[in-house]
N, C-alpha and C positions, 0 to 999 in steps of 0.2 A: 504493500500500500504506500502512498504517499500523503505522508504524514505530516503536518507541520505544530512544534514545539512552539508555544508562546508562553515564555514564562519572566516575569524579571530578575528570578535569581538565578546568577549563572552557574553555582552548585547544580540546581538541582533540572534546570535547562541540559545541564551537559550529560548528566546524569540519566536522565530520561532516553537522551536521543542517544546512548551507547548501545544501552537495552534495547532497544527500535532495530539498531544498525545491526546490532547480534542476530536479530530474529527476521534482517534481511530486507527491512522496511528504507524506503529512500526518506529519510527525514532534511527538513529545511527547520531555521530557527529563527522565531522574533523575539524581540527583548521590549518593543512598545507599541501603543495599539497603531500609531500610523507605521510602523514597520510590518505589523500583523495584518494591515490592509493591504499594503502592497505585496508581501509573501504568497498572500492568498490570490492575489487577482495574476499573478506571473506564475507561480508555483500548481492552482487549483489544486490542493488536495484532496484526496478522500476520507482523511478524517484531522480533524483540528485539537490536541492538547492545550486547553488553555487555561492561562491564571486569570480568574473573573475581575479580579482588582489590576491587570492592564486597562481594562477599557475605560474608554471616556462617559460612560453613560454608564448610569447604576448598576454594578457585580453582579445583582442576578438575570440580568437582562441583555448580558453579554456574550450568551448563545444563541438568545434569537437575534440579535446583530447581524452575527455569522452567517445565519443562516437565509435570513437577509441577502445576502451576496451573491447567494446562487439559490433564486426560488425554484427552477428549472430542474434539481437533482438533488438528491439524498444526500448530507454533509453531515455526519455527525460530530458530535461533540463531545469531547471528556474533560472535566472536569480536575482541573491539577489546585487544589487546595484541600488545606487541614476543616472538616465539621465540626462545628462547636456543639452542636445541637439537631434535633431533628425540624426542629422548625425552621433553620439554615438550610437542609440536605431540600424538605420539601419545597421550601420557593427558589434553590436551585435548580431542582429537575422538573417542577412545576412551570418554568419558563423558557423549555427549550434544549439544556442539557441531556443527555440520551447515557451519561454515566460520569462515575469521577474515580479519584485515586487521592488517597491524600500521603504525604510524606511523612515518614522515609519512605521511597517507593521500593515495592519487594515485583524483581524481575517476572516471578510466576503467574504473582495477582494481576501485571500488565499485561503480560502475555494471554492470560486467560481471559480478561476485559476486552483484549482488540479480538478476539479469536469470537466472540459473541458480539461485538461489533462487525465483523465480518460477515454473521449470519443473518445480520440485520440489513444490511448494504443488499446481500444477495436476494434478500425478500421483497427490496423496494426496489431494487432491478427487477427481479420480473413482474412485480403490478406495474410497474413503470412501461414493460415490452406488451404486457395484455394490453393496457390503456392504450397504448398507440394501434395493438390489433383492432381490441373496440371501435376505437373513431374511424379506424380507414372503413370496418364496414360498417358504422353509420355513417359515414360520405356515401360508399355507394350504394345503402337502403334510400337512403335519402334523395340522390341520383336517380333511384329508378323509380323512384314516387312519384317524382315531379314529371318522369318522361311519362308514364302513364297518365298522370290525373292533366298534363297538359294535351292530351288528344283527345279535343270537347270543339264541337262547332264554333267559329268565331261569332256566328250571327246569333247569340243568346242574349240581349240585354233583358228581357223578364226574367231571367236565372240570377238570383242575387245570391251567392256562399258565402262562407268565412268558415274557417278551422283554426282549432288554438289547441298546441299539442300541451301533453303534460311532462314528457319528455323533451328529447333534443328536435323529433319532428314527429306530424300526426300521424296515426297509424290507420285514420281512418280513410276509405277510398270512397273518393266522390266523382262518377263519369257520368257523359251524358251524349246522346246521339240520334241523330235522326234516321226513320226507315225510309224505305222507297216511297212509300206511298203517304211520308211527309208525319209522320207521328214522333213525338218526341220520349224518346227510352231516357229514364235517368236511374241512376242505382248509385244507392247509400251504403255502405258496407263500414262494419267496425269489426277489424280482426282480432281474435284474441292473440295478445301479446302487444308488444311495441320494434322497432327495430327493424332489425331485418326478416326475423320471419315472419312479422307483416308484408314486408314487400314479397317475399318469394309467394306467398298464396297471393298476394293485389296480380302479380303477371299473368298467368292463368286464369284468372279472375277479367281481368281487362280486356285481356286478348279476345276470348269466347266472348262477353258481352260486344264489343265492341264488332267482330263479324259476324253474329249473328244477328243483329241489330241491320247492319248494313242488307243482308239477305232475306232483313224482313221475317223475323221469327220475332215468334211472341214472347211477351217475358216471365210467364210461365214454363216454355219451351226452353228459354235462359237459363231461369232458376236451374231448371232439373239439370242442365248439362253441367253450371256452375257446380252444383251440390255433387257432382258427379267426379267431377274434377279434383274437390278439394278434399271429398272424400277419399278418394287413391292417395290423392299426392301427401297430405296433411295425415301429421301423428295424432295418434289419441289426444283430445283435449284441445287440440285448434284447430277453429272456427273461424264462420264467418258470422255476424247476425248482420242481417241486408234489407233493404227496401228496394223492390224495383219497383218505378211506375211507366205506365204508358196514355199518353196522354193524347188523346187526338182532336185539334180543335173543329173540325167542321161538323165532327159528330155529337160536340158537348158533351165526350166522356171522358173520363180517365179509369185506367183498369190497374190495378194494385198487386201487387204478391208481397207479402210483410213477413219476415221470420227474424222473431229474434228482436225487432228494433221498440221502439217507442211507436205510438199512435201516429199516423200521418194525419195531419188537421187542415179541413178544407174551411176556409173561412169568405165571408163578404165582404166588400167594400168598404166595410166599419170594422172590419178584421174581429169579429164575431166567429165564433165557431158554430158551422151547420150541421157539419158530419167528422165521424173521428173513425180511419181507418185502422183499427188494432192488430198487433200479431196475434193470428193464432198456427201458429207454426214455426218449427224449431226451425234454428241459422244454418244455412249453407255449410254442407260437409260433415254433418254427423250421421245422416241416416244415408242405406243404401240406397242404389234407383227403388226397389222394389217399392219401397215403406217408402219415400217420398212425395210430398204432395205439393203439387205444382200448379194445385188449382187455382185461381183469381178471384177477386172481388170488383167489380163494373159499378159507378155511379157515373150518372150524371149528371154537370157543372153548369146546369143552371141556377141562376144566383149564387156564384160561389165564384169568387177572384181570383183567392191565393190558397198556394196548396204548400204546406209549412213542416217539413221533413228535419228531425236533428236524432243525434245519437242520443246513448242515454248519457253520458259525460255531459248533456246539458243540464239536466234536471237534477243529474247527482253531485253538479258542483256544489262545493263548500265553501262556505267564509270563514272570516278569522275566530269565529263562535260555533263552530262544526255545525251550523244550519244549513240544510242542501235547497238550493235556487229552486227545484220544483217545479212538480207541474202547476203548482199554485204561482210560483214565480216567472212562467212562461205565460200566464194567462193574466197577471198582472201587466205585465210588460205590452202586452197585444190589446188590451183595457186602455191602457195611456199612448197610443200610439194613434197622432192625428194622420186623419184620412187626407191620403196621395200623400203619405209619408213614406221612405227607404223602410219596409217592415225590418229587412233582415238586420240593418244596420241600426234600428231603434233597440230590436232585442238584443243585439250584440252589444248595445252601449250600455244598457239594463245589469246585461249577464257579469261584463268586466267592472261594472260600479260594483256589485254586488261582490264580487269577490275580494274585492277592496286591495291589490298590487298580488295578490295569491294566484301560486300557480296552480291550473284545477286538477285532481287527482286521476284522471282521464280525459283522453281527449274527448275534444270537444269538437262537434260539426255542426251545422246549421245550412239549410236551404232554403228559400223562398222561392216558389214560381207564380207570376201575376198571370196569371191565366186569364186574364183580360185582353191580356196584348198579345197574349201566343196564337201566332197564324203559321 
């Protein structure tokens, strides 16, 4: 290791680093705290011997200094002074210190201290090499979230979204596309989990919706091939729960498959609720084709605007008083929102008030479609 000695007395400075030199360690030495600055920014050691009464800033606060200097990596610190007391030792190690040694120093006791310091180095090496695996593949969960959830018709302005992860990014999938014969397919999906094996089930997921949509299959027809899919592909225990709808304006209906999600709420022009589409059927990818049900539900949109689609990470957000936002809080929110107002962005300003700077313990998704304007 390279080690650097910071002590003022030169006894016991020289002393230390013989022992170091015996047991093969490259030692450097400082005698003052601006020498212990510089030592360390030229030298970077792996581990720092030092006397707390060098530094210029209060004795016990003189390892987190140190440590200070290289946020970016594991530095540890020992500790080269006599304890008077244990309430000494505690607001030593209490602020940053990871061991100490006090003098006369005995060869073995060091030897044994850096050799447990060593297994400490090697432990924060590899969470240090996992963490960089982690992020590179949430870059590319993340990467391929975005490629997916960005292949959605450009001509949507009655589609208003918003997603807010709870994580590094949402795990929930939001597509949307039009058939031949001009109907608009949208599907809400909340994967269990967060990360990447949301994204590995969103592909398969996308893909299928996405060409069979274009070919003009219904989203019953969807459903079953989706559940179809993620049942082969996906292990025990992950899921999909999804909404798909299909919406067709010149017929005034909209046709529903709901497994797993929240109510879909079709509301009027005073964002009043007329009809509430509920699941009754379990999420994509637990049951086989056999047991599948890929039946639908048909109303239609007369007097009825907006059709108002969210995961349940909206209703089970929390505030800083663990009170969840609720369906009484989704239906407050649509209560005070003036008519020919942005719905989705009233109840998105609603839902982030409420949370009051808190991050929500699931994501969170939200839809709005003004089915007024959709032609």
């Amino acid at each position: 290791m390279r080690i650097l000695v910071a002590e003022s007395n030169s006894t016991g400075r020289n002393q230390l680093t013989r022992m170091l030199e015996l047991d093969g360690h490259e030692v450097w030495q400082a005698t003052t705290w601006k020498e212990l600055l510089a030592q360390f920014s030229e030298f970077q050691p792996d581990l720092v011997l030092l006397e707390p009464a060098l530094s210029d800033v209060v004795g016990c606060c003189s390892a987190t200094e140190i440590k200070r200097l290289r946020p970016d990596r594991f530095v540890p610190v020992i500790l080269v002074t006599t304890i008077s007391n244990s309430i000494t030792l505690a607001q030593f190690l209490g602020s940053g210190a990871d061991d100490f040694i006090e003098p006369p120093y005995n060869h073995l006791v060091l030897k044994a201290k850096i050799i447990g310091i060593e297994r400490m180095a090697d432990i924060y090496s590899r969470l240090e090499q996992f963490h960089d695996r982690t992020q590179q593949e949430l870059r590319l969960a993340k990467h391929m979230f975005n490629s997916i959830t960005q292949q959605k018709p450009k001509d949507t302005p009655y589609i208003q979204h918003w997603s807010l992860a709870a994580g590094h990014f949402s795990g929930d999938l939001l597509i949307f596309e039009r058939t031949p014969g001009n109907s608009l397919h949208i599907m809400l999906g909340d994967f269990t989990g967060h990360g990447l094996a949301a994204a590995i089930g969103a592909l398969p997921t996308s893909d299928t919706f996405f060409a069979m949509t274009k070919k003009g299959f219904g989203i019953g027809e969807i459903a079953a091939e989706i559940n179809l899919k993620l049942h082969n592909l996906m292990p025990t225990g992950q899921f999909c729960a999804a909404s798909l709808i299909s919406i067709t304006p010149q017929a005034n209906r909209i046709e529903v498959w709901n497994g797993g999600l929240p109510a879909i709420l079709l509301a009027n022009e005073k964002y009043e609720v007329i009809h509430q589409l509920t699941s009754k059927k379990l999420p994509l990818g637990i049951l086989d084709a056999k047991s599948f049900n890929s039946s639908t539900v048909t109303v239609t949109t007369e007097n009825m605007c907006h059709a108002i689609l969210h995961s349940d990470g909206l209703i089970e957000a929390e505030n800083a008083q663990g009170d969840a936002f609720g369906d009484h809080g989704l239906a407050k929110a649509m209560g005070t929102a003036s008519t020919g107002c942005c719905l989705m962005q009233h109840i998105k300003t609603e839902v982030i008030s409420f949370l009051g700077g808190l991050e929500p313990h699931d994501d969170i998704s939200l839809l709005t479609v003004n089915l007024g304007t959709l032609s």
